[in-house]
C-alpha positions as CSV (number, residue, x, y, z in Angstrom):
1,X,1.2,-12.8,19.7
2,X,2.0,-12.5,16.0
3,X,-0.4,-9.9,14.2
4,X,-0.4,-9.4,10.5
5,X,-1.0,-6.0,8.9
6,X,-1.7,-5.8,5.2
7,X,-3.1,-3.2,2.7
8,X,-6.9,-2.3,3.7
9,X,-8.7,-4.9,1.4
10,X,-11.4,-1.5,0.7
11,X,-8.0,-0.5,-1.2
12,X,-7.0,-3.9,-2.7
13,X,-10.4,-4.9,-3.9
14,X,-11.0,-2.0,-6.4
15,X,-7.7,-1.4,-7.2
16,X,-7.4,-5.5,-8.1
17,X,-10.2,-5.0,-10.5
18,X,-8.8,-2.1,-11.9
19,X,-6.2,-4.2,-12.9
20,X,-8.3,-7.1,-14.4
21,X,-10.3,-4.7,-16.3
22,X,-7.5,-3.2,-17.9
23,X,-6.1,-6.0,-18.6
24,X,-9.0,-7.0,-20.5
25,X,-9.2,-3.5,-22.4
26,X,-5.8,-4.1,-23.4
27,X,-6.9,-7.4,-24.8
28,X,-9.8,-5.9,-27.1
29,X,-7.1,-2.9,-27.4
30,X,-4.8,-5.7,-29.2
31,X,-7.8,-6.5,-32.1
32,X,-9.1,-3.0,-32.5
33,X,-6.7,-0.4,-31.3
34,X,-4.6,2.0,-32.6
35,X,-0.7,1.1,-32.0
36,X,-0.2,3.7,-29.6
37,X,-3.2,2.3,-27.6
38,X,-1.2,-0.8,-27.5
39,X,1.4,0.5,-26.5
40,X,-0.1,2.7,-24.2
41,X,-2.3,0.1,-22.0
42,X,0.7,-2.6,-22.7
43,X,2.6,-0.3,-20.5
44,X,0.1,0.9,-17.8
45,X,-1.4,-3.1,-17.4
46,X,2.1,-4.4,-16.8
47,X,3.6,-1.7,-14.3
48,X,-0.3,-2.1,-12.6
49,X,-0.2,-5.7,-12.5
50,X,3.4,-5.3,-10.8
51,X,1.9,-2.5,-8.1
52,X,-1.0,-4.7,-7.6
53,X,0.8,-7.8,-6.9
54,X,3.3,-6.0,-4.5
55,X,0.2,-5.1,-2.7
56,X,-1.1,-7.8,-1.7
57,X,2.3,-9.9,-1.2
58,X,3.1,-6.2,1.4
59,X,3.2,-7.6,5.1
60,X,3.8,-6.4,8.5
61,X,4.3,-8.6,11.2
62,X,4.5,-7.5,14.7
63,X,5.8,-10.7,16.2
64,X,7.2,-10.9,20.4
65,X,10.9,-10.8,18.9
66,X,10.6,-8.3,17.0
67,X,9.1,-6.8,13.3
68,X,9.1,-9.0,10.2
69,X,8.3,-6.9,6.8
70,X,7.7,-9.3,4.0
71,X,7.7,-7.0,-0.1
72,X,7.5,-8.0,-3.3
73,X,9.1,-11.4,-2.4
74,X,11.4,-10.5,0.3
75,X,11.0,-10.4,4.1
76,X,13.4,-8.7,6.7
77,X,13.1,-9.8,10.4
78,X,14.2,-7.1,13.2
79,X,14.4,-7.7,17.0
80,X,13.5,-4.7,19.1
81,X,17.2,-3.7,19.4
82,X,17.7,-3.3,15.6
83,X,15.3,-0.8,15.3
84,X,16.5,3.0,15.7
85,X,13.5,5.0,15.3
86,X,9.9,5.7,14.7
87,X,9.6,9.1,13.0
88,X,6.0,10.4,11.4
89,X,5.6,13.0,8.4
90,X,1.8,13.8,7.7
91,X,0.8,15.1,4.4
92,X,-2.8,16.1,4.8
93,X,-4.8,13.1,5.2
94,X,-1.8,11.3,4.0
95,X,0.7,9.5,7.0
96,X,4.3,8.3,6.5
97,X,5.9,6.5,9.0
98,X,9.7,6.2,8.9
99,X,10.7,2.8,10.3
100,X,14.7,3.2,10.8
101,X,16.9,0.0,11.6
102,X,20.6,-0.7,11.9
103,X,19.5,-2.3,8.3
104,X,18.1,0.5,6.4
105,X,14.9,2.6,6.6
106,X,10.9,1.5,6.1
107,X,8.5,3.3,5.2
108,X,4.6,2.6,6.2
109,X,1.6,4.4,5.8
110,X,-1.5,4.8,6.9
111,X,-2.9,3.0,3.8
112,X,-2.3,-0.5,6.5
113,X,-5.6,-1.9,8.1
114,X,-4.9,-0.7,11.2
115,X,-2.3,0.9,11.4
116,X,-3.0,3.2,14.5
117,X,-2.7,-0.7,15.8
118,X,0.7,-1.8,15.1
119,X,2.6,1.8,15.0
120,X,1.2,1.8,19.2
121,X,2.7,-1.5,19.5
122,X,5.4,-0.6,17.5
123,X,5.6,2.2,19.8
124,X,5.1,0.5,23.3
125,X,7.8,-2.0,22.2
126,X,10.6,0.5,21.7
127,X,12.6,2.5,23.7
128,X,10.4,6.0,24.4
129,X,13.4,8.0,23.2
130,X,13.6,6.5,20.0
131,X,9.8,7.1,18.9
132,X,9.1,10.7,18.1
133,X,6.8,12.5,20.0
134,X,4.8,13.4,17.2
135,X,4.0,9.7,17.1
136,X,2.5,9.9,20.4
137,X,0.1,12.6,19.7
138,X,-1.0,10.9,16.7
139,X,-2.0,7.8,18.0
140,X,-4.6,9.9,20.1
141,X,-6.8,10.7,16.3
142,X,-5.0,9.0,13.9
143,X,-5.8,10.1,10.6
144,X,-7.8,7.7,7.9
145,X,-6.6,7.8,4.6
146,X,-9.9,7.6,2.0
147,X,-9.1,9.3,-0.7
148,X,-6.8,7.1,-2.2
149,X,-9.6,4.4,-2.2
150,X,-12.2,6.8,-3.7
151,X,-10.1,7.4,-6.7
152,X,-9.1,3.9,-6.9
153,X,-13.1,3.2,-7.6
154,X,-13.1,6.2,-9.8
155,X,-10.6,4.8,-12.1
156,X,-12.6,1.4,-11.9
157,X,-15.7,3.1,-12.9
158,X,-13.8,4.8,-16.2
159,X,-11.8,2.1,-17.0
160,X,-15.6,0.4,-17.2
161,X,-16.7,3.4,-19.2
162,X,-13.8,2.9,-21.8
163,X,-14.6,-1.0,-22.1
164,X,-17.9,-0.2,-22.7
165,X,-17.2,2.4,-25.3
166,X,-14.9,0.1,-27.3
167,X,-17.5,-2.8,-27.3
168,X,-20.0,-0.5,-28.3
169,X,-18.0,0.8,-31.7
């Protein structure tokens, strides 16, 4: 049974087209801007382009062995035994969970399509002493995180408003 969790594609989508659009503002930015515009969207559409391609390349797979995490290029494979412990920090609707192996430390969030999902198997697979028992308790109403994706479709919508305004000039 091998199940793949990725970003939520409600995230990816918006904030992919973020990208693209600025992208393309920094292209009219490069005939009609000032230098710091340049500058400016030269920065933020190369360090976006990098976030956005890390996000959709981001991978967790919960496979019989064990976990596979595949980032920016890389993967990691763990068996059961090689992972430590299964700790949860929640930060509002925000929820960090901290992945610890005999390799180093992961850290996923409730950003992953469905996460509630693969931290239960994650859970069920381990040793009940090594999962936190506030994992437990929020598996029972896990917490879905929205805002993120709301603001991603807000900066969308003004990174439209900007295009417009510079065609409009």
């Amino acid at each position: 049974m091998n199940q793949v969790y990725k970003i939520r594609k409600n995230f990816r989508f918006p904030f992919v087209a973020a990208v693209v659009l600025l992208l393309v503002l920094f292209t009219i930015c490069l005939f009609t801007g000032e230098l710091w515009e340049k500058i400016l969207l030269g920065v933020l559409s190369v360090v976006s382009l990098l976030i956005a391609v890390e996000t959709s390349e981001r991978e967790f797979v919960a496979l019989e062995s064990g976990l596979r995490i595949r980032k920016f290029f890389r993967t990691k494979h763990f068996a059961w035994p090689e992972i430590t412990h299964l700790g949860l920090v929640v930060l509002r609707n925000k929820a960090y969970f901290l992945l610890t192996t005999t390799k180093g430390f992961y850290i996923l969030s409730n950003l992953l399509q469905d996460h509630a999902l693969l931290i239960r198997y994650l859970a069920e697979k381990m040793e009940a002493e090594r999962v936190e028992t506030e994992i437990r308790n929020y598996l029972e109403a896990p917490i879905e995180r929205t805002s993120l994706i709301v603001l991603t479709w807000i900066a969308l919508a003004i990174i439209v408003a900007i295009i417009l305004t510079k065609l409009l000039k």
